[in-house]
N, C-alpha and C positions, 0 to 999 in steps of 0.2 A: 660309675660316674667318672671315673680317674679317666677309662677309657675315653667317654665321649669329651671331656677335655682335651686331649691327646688331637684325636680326631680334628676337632675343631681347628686346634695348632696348626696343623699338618694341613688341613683346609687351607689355612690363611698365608702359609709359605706357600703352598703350591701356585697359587693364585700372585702372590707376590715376586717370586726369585724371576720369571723370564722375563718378566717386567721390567728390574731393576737390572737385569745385565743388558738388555736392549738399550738402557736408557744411559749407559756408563757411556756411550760412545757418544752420545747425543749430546749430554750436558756442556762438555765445553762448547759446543753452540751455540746455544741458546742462552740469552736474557734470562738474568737472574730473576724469580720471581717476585712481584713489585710489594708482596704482603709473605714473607717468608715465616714471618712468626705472628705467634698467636696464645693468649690466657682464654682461660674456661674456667666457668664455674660450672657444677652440674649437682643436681639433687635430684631422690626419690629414693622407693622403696625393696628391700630387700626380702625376698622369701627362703626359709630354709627348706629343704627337701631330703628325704632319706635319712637311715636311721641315724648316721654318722654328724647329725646336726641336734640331735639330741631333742630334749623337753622347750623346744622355745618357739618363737610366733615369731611375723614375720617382722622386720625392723625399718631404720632410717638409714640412708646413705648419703653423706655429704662427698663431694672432692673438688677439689682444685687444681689446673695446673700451667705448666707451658709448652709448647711445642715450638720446634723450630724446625720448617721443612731442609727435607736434605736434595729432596730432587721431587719429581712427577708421581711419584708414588708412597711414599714412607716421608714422613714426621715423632721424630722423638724427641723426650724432654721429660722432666721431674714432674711426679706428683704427691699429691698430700693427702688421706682422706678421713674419714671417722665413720665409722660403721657403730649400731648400738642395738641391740636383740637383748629383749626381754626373754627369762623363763616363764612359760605359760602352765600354770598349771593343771587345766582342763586336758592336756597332752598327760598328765601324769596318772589325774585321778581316775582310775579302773574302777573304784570303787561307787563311782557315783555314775561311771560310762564306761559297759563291758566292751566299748569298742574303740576305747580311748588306746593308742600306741604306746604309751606307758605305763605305768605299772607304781602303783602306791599303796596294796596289799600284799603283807609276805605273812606266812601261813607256820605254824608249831601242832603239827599231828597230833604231837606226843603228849601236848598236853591240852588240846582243841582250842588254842587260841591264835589271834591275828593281832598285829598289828596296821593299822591305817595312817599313812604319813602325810600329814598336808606340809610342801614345801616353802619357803616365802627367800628371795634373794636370788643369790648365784646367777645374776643378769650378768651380759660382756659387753664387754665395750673394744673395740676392734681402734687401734690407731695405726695408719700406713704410711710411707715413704715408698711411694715404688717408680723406676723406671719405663712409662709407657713408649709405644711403637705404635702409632698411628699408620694403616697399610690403607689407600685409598685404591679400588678395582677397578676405577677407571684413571687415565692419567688426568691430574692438576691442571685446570686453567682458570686463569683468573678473572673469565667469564662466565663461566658454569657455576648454576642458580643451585642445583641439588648433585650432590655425591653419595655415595655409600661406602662404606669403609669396613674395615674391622681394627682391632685393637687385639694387642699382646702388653699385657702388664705385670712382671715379677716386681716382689715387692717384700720389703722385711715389714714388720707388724710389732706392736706392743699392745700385748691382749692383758686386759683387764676384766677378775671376774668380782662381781660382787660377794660380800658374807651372807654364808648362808644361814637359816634357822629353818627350825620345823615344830609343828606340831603334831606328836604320836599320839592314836589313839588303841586303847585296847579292848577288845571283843574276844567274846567268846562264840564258840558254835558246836553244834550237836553233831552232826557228823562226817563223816570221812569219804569222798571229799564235803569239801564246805559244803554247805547248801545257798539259797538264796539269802545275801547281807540280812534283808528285812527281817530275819527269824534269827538271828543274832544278839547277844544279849550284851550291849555297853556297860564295859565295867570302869576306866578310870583313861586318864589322859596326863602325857609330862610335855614340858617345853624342852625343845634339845636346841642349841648355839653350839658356838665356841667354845663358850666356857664347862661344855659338858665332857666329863674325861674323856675321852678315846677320840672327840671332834674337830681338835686341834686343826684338820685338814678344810673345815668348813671357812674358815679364815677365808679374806679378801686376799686375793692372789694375784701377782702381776708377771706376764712372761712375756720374753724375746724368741719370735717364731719366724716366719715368712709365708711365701705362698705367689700365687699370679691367679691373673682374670683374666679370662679371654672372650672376647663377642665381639658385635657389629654392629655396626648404626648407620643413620640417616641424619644427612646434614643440608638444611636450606640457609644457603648464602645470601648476603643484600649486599650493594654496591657500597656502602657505607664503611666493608670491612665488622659489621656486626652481623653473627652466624646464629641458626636456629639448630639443635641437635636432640634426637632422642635414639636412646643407646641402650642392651642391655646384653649383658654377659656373666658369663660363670666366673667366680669364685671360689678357689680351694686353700685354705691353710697349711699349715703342716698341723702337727698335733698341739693342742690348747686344753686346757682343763675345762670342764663343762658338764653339767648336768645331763646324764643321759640313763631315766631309771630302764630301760627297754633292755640293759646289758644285764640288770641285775636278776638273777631267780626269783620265783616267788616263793621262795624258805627262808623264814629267820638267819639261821646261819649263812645261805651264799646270797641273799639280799639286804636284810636290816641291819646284821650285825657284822657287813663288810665291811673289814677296816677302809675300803677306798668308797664307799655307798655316800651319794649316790653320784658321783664323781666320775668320769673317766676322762682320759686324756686320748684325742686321737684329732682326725683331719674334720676340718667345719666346712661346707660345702654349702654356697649359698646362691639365689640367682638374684641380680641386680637387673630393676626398670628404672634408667634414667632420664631427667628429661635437661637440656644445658642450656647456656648461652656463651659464644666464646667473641672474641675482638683480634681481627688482624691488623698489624700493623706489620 
């Protein structure tokens, strides 16, 4: 994934740099443009992909921001955004669906018992400040109805995760390996939180990260200075705390009774469909 970001990047310079050195010699000539700046609102939906995005389903994307063109191809300026991803726990439960990518049975041989974990919390909440680059691939004018663009967006982040709880269930079974759940015999269930010894880490957690988005869009313009846009791009974090049981084994010891379970910290990789409206002035 890291790569095809990369990619992307290196797309949207290539496409961009002969442009902007062509255009260095040019701009002292040329009339200023008559709508140089511009606000955006945009919303829509976030999906996460690959393993490194953990137990969760897809989300909301809000953002805001401003742009101020620098010449015929490139526009930067501040943005704002709030990203929110629920834990799903249909992604977790193995137990109920052999084909689920996570995992919420972890197995004890030695004495033919399982534990079953249904998880409830540990949702993020994504807040951003990032500096965008608007690269338009064809040059600006201030008659041109539709453009296409890409976007380059690094960005610091304050990631919020919800507290988590659970409920363990405990089963027995006959033999080695397990057989089918259904011939399993239910013996007894606890609630685990925070306030359960060792879960001090399930706590509500809040970190300073960063990251960037990169993708392309389509923009229908009106004479009015009021713009139509739908846009969608990659997302990568740096590492964030998050729910991801797919890391854990399915043994008591290096799954349920891991002191970091079911926890990890690494990069959240998401793709954004957005849809906007922006205002030139």
């Amino acid at each position: 994934m890291k790569r095809v970001c990369w990619f992307f990047l290196l797309i949207l310079l290539v496409v961009y740099l002969p442009g902007f050195t062509q255009e260095e010699g040019v701009l002292l000539k040329k009339q200023r443009v008559s709508k140089g700046k511009s606000v955006y609102l945009s919303g829509g939906l976030s999906f996460v992909f690959g393993n490194s995005s953990g137990d969760y389903s897809s989300g909301l994307n809000i953002e805001a921001g401003y742009l101020k063109r620098l010449n015929s191809f490139i526009s930067i300026g501040p943005s704002l955004s709030y990203s929110s991803f629920n834990y799903d726990e249909s992604i977790s439960d193995s137990f109920g669906d052999a084909s689920a990518t996570g995992n919420n049975v972890y197995y004890n041989d030695a004495d033919l018992e399982a534990r079953v974990v249904y998880i409830q919390g540990g949702d993020l909440r994504f807040t951003t400040v990032g500096l965008t680059a608007k690269i338009d691939f064809i040059p600006f004018s201030d008659t041109r109805k539709f453009s296409v663009y890409g976007i380059v967006r690094p960005f610091l982040q304050v990631s919020k995760r919800t507290e988590i709880s659970a409920t363990a269930e405990l089963w027995y079974y006959n033999t080695i390996p397990p057989d089918d759940p259904s011939n399993w015999t239910f013996s007894s269930e606890e609630f685990l939180s925070v306030n359960t010894a060792g879960l001090e880490r399930w706590a509500a957690e809040t970190e300073i990260s960063g990251g960037f988005n990169t993708g392309v869009g389509g923009e229908l313009s009106l004479p009015s200075g009021v713009s139509f846009f739908l846009q969608t791009s990659i997302g990568v974090t740096l590492p964030v705390s998050h729910i991801n049981t797919s890391e854990f084994p399915q043994t008591m010891d290096g799954g349920y009774y891991n002191p970091d379970y079911p926890i990890v910290k690494s990069g959240f990789t998401f793709l954004s469909i957005m849809a906007g409206v922006s205002y030139s002035f």
